[in-house]
Every structure is written in structure tokens, then in C-alpha cells.
Residue frames as qw, qx, qy, qz and C-alpha x, y, z in Angstrom:
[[0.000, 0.888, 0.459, 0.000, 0.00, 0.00, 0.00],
 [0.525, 0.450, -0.035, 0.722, 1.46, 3.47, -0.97],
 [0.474, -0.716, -0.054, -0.510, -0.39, 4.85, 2.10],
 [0.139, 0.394, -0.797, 0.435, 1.93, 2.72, 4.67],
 [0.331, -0.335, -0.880, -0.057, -1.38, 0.75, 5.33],
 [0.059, -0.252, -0.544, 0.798, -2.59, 3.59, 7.24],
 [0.387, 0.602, 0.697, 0.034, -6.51, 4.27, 6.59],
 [0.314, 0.292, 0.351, 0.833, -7.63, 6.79, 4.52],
 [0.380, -0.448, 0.018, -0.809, -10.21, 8.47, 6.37],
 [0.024, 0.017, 0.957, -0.288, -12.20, 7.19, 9.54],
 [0.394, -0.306, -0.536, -0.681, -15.46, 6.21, 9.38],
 [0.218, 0.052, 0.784, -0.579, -17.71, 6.07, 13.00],
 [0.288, -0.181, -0.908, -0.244, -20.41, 3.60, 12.29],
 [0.540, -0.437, 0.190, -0.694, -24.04, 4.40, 13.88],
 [0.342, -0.162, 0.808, -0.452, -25.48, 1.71, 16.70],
 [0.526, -0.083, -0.519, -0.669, -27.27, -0.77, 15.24],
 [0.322, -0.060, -0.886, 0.328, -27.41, -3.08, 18.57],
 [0.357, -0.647, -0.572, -0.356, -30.64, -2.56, 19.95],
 [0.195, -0.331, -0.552, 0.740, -29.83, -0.27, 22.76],
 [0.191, 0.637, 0.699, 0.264, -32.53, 2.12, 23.07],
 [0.104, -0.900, 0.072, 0.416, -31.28, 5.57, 23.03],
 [0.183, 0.615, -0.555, -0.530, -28.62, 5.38, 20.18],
 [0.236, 0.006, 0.911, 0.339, -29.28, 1.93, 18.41],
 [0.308, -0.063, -0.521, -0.794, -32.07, 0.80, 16.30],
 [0.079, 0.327, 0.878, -0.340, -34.64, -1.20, 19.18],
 [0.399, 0.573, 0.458, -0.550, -37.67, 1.18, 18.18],
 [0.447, 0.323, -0.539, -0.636, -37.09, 0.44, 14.38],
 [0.915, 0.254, 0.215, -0.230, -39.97, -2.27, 13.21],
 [0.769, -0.143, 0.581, 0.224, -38.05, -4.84, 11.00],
 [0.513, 0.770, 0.368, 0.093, -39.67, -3.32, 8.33],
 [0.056, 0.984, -0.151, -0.071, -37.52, -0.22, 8.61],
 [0.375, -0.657, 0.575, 0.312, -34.60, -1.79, 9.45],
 [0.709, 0.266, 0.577, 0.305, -35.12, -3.70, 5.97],
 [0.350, 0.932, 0.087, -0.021, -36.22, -0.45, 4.06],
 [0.093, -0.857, 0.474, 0.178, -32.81, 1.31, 5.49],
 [0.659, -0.111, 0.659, 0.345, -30.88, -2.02, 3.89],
 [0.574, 0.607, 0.548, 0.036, -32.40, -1.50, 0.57],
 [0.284, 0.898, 0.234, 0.242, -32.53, 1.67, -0.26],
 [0.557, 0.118, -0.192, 0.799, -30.06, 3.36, 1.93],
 [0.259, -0.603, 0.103, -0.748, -32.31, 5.89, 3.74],
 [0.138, -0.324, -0.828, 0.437, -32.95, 5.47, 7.42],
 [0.050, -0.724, -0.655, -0.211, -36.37, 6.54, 8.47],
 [0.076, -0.790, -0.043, 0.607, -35.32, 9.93, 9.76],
 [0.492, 0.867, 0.040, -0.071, -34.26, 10.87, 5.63],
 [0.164, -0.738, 0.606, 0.248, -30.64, 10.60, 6.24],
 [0.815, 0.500, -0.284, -0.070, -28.53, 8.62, 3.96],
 [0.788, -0.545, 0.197, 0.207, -25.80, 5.96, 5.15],
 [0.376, -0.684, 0.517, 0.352, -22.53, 5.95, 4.79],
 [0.693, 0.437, -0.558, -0.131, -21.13, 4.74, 1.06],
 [0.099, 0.461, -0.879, 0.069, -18.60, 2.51, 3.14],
 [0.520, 0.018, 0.684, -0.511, -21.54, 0.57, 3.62],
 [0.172, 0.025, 0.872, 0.457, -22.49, -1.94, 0.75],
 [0.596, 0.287, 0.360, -0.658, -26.05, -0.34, -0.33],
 [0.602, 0.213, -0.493, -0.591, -25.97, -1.99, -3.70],
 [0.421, 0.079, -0.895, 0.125, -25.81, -5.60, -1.86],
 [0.303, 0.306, 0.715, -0.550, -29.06, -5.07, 0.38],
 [0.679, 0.474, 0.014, -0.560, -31.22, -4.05, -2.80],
 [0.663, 0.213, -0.650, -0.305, -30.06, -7.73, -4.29],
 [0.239, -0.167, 0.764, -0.575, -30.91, -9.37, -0.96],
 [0.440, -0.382, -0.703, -0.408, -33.83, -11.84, -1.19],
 [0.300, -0.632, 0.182, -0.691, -35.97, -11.27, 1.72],
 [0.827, -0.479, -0.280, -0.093, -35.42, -14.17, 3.56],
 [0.743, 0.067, -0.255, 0.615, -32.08, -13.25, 3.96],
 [0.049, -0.493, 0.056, -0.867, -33.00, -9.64, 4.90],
 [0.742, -0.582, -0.126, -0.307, -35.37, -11.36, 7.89],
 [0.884, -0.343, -0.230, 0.220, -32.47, -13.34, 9.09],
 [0.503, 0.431, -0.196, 0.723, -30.44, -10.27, 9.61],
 [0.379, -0.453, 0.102, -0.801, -33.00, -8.35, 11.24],
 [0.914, -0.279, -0.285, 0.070, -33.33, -11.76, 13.31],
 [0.790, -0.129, -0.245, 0.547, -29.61, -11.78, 14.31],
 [0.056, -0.631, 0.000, -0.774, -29.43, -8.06, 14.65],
 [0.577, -0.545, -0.193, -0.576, -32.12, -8.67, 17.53],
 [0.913, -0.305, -0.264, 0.069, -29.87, -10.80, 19.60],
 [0.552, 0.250, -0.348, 0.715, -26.98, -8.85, 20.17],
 [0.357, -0.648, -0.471, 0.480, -27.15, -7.28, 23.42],
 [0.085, 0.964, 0.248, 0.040, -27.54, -3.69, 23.72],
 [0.689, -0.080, -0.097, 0.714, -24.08, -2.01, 23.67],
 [0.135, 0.990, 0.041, -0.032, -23.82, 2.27, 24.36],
 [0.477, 0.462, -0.100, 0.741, -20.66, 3.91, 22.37],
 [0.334, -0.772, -0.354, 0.410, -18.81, 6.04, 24.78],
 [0.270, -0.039, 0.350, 0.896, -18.70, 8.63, 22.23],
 [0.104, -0.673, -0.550, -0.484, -22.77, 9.08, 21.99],
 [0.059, -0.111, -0.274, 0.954, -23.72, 12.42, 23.56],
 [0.299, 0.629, 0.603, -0.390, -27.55, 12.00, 22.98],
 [0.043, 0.311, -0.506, -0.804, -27.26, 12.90, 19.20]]
């Protein structure tokens, strides 16, 4: 790498772990499929390129339930970088 492996930019990643102040616990499945898809979350914002959007809109949807399945099991976790944003 001509960069000395060092990244090129950093990217901070929102909460998707179901805590319920910065994750995604009061998003229906539904949403949390939409925001796969399409790349909006339900507030209008747009995610992050570094995120694969073109590889949720070829997702079949059983594979889009069993995310939003395994999603639902990870314990809540709070970043100690959220400031109620």
C-alpha cells in the first residue's frame, strides 16, 4: 500500500445493537429492511457509502429477515462517544 497501510479516512459507524437511546430497538423490521435496501434510514438521512447499499437491494428477503433476526440478539451495547445525538 502506498499509504503505509494507514486508513484513509475514519469512518464512526451508527449503533445498530438494539440499545434504546442510540441503536435501532424502536425500528420495526420493516424499517430496518427499508434502510438495507434503499439506503435511507427513516429519519431521511442517507448511510454511509462505506456501507455496501448496492448488496441489500439484491438481498432476497429471507435473507433480509435473518439479519433483522440476528441483529435482535446482540445485546444492547452504548458507544462512549454518543452524547444524545
Amino acid at each position: 500500500m502506498p499509504d503505509g497501510g494507514k486508513p484513509a479516512s475514519v469512518v464512526v459507524s451508527r449503533n445498530i445493537a438494539v440499545d434504546p437511546d442510540q441503536g435501532i430497538s424502536n425500528w420495526t423490521g420493516a424499517l430496518i429492511k427499508q434502510t438495507m435496501v434503499t439506503g435511507v434510514r427513516p429519519d431521511g438521512t442517507r448511510r454511509v457509502r462505506a456501507m455496501p447499499l448496492d448488496w441489500g437491494a439484491r438481498m432476497i428477503p429471507a435473507d433480509l429477515d435473518a439479519i433483522v433476526a440476528s441483529v435482535r440478539t446482540v445485546p444492547p451495547a452504548t458507544a462512549p462517544w454518543y452524547r444524545g445525538q
